[in-house]
N, C-alpha and C positions, 0 to 999 in steps of 0.2 A: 876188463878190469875184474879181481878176480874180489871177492867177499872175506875179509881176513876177519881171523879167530878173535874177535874181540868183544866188546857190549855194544848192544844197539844203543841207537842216542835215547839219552837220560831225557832228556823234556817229551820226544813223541812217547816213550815209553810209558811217561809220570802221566802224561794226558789220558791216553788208550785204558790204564788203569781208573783212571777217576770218571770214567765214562762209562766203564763197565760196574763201580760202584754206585752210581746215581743209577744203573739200568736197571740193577739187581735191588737198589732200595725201593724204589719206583714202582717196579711191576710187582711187590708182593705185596706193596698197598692197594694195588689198581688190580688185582686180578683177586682178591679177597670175595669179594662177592659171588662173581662168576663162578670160583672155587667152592665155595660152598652151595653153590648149588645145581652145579655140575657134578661133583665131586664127594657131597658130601663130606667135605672139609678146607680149611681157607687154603690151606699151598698146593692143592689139585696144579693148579697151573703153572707157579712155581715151577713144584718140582719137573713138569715137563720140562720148560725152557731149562732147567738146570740139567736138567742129562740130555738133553738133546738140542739144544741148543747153545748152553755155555760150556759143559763137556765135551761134547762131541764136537763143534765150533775149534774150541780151545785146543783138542788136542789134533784136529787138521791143521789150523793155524801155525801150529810148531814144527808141524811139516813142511808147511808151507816156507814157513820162517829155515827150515834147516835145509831146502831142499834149493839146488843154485841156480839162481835166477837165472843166466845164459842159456838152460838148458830150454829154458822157458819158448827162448827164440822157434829153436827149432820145430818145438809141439805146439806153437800158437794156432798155424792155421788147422790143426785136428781138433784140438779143442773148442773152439769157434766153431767149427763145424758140429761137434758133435754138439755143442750147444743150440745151435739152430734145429738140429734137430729133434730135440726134447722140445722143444719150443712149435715144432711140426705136429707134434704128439699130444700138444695139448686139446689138438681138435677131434682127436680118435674119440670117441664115444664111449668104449670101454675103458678106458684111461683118464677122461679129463673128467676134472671138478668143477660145476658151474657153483658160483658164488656171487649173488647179489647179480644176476644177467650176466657174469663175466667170466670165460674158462679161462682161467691162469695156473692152475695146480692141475698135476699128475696126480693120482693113487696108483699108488704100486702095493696094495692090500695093506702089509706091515710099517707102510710111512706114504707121508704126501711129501709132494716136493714143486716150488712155485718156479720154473727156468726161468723167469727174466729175471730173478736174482742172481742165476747165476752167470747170464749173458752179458751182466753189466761189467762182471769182472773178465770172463774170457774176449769182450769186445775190446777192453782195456787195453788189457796183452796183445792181441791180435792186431790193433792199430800203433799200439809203440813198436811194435816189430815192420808191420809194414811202414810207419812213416821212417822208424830209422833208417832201412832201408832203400830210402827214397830222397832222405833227406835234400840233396842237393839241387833236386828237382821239383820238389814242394810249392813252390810260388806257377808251377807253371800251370797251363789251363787244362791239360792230360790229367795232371793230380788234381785237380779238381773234378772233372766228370769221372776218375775211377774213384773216389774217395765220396762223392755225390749217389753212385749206383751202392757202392757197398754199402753207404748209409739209409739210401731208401731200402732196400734187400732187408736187412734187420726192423725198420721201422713199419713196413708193408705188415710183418709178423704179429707188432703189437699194434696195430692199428683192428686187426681182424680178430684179437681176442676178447673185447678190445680194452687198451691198458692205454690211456693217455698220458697218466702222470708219468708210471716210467718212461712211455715214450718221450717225452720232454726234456725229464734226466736223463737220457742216453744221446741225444740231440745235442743239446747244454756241454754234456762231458766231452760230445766227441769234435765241436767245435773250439773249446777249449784246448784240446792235444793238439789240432789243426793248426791255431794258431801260434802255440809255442813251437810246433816242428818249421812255423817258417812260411806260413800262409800269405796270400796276396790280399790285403786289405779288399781290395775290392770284390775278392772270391769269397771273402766272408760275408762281404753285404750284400752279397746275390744270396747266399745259402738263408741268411738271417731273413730277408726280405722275402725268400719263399718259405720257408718254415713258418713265416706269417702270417701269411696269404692261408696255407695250408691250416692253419690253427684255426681262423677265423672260418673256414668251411667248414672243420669236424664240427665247433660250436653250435654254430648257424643250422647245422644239420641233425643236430641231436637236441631235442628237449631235455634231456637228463642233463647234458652239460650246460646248456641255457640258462636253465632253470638255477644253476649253480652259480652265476656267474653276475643274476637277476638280484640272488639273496645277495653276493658278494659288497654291491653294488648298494642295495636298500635290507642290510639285516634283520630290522625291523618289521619288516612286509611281511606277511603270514608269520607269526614268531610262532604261531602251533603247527604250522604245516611247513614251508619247504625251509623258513628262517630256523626250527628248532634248533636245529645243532647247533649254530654256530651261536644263538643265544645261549644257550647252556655251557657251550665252554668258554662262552666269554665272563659268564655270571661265575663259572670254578676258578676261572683264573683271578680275575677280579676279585674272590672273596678273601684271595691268602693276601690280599694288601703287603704291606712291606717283608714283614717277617716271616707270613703264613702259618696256616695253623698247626702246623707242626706235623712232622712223619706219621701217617698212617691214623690221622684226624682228619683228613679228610672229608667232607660231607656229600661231595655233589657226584659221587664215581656213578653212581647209579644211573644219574640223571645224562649220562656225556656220552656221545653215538661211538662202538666199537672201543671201549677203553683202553684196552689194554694195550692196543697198537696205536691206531690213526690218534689217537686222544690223547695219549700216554703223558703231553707234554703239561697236558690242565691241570691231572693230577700233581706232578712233580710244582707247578704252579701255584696251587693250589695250595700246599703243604709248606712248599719252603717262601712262596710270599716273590718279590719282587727281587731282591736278594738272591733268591735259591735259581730265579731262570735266569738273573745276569750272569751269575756264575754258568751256567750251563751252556750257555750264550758263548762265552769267553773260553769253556774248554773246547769248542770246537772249532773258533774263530785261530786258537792257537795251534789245533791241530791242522791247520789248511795252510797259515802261514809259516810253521815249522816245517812242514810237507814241501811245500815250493822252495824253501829256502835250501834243506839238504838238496833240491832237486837242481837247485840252481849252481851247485858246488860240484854236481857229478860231470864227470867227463861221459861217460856211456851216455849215448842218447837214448839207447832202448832204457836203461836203469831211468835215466831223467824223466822221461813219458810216462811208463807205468807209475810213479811216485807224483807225477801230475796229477795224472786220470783219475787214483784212486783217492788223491785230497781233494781235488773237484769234484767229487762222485760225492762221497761224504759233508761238505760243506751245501751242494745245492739240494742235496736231500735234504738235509734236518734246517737250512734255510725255507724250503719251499713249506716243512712240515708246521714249523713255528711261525711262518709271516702266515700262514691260514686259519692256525688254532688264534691269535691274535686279531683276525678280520681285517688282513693287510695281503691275502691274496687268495682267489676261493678254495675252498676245501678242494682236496686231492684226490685223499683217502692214501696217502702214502706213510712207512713209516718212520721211526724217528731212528737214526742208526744207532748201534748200539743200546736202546732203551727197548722199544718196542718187543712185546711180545711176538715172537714168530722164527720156527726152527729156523725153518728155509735162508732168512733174512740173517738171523744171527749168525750161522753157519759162514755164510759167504763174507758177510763181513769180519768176523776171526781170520779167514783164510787171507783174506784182502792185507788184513792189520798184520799181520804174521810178516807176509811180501814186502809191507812196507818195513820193518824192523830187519828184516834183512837189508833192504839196500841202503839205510840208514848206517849199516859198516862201512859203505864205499869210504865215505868222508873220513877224512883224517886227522 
């Protein structure tokens, strides 16, 4: 099916827009601080994300958007590959960033760059291309053990950096395409039933994630030691009451763990009140159900997959991000899409949004 000369759909469109406005009002409240004294002055951080991450993002994304998706087919499995292998890179010593115990970014001297943002999107591609491929043979138990290795092969990668949340949303996502391409109920309750199994060990084996899981559980428990955070973004979110206190009145940014990404949501909470996160709630909730709905209109199944993947991608992210700033599922440390300070993150997601508004011409 080939992409005809016309507008991308008007709602995904009007959404993608009003998400990059709440991100850009958002983070120049929430990086204020930081700004100033990083920076010596409040849009230090701003203007990063703005050229390197809403610029530079934006005008990939249009690439993205211009550039035709079928061709996509052919370069998946290079892609994927060459993803895994930035991803191989990030344990070189001379190349990787540790951060808070955990190497997830490259330095490449003049920019950093985190690959499992970008593997979320080439694993995307890489499995609409193989399940369409497959498609007829999908329920049998062959596509299950190769679609089981390929998925441990990626997840092995962020297990060892180690990255649990992404690893989760990449799990999530790619059980999701599995089961739109045609999966065997029961092959999904095997997969589910050990990625269960499997969670409850990393847990059980790590005090860091314990300990996480401990405050989830009793917030209240240590509120100066391991409960702080999630005390403090429950007391910012909780102070904007209905209305909130209005843009960039904020009071609590200082007091909230990594604001400008993992937190980002308190602040926006915080300001516009109860009001400002329903709505915020709702542009996402519409961007997932407008996603599936163009998707369910396509005849290409590779077009119908990727237009899955990436509104399943975006929906259990900023679901997973908000039920934890809220003390409804434990902290991550992941960020909130499109809102979130972070080149890496914004980049990929432009490029992701772009893909989507192109195949959003299929429909007629």
């Amino acid at each position: 099916m080939k992409v005809k000369s016309k507008m991308p759909d008007k709602i995904l469109l009007t959404v993608v827009l009003a998400l990059l406005g709440v991100g850009i009002i958002t983070l120049i409240s929430a990086s204020i601080q930081e700004s100033q004294k990083d920076f010596s002055n409040i849009y230090g951080y701003f203007l990063h994300q703005l050229i390197y991450g809403f610029l530079l993002g934006g005008t990939l994304g249009y690439l993205a958007y211009r550039f035709p998706y079928q061709k996509l087919k052919k370069i998946s499995l290079p892609i994927f590959a060459g993803s895994l292998l930035l991803m191989v890179l990030v344990f070189v010593p001379q190349l990787s960033v540790t951060t808070r115990g955990a190497q997830r970014w490259l330095n490449f001297g003049f920019f950093t760059f985190q690959p499992s943002e970008l593997i979320k999107l080439t694993f995307i591609i890489y499995l609409s291309a193989w399940f369409s491929a497959r498609i007829k043979d999908i329920s049998k138990k062959n596509s299950l053990i190769s679609f089981s290795v390929l998925l441990g092969i990626l997840l092995t990668f962020l297990i060892l950096q180690p990255d649990l949340s992404t690893l989760g949303i990449i799990a999530a996502i790619a059980i999701t395409m599995y089961f739109v391409a045609g999966a065997n109920l029961k092959h999904l309750m095997i997969l589910c039933a050990v990625g269960s199994a499997s969670l409850f060990v990393f847990i059980k084996t790590s005090p860091y994630r314990l300990n996480r899981i401990l405050t989830f559980l009793d917030p209240a428990n240590d509120p100066l030691g391991i409960g702080y955070q999630i005390n403090q973004i429950l007391i910012a979110i909780g102070s904007g009451q209905f209305w909130g206190a209005g843009i960039l009145r904020g009071t609590h940014k200082e007091f909230l763990p990594i604001v400008m990404s993992d937190s980002i949501f308190a602040v926006w909470a915080e300001e516009t009140g109860f009001l400002g996160s329903v709505l915020l709630v709702l542009f996402f909730l519409i961007l997932v159900l407008r996603g599936f709905k163009l998707a369910n209109l396509m005849k290409d199944n590779f077009a119908k997959l990727i237009m899955i993947g990436i509104s399943s991608w975006f929906f259990i992210q900023a679901t997973i991000n908000i039920a934890a700033l809220l003390g409804m599922f434990p902290l991550t440390g992941i960020t909130l899409p499109f809102i979130s300070y972070g080149s890496s993150s914004m980049v990929i997601t432009l490029i992701s949004t772009g893909l989507m508004l192109q195949l959003s011409k299929l429909i007629k």
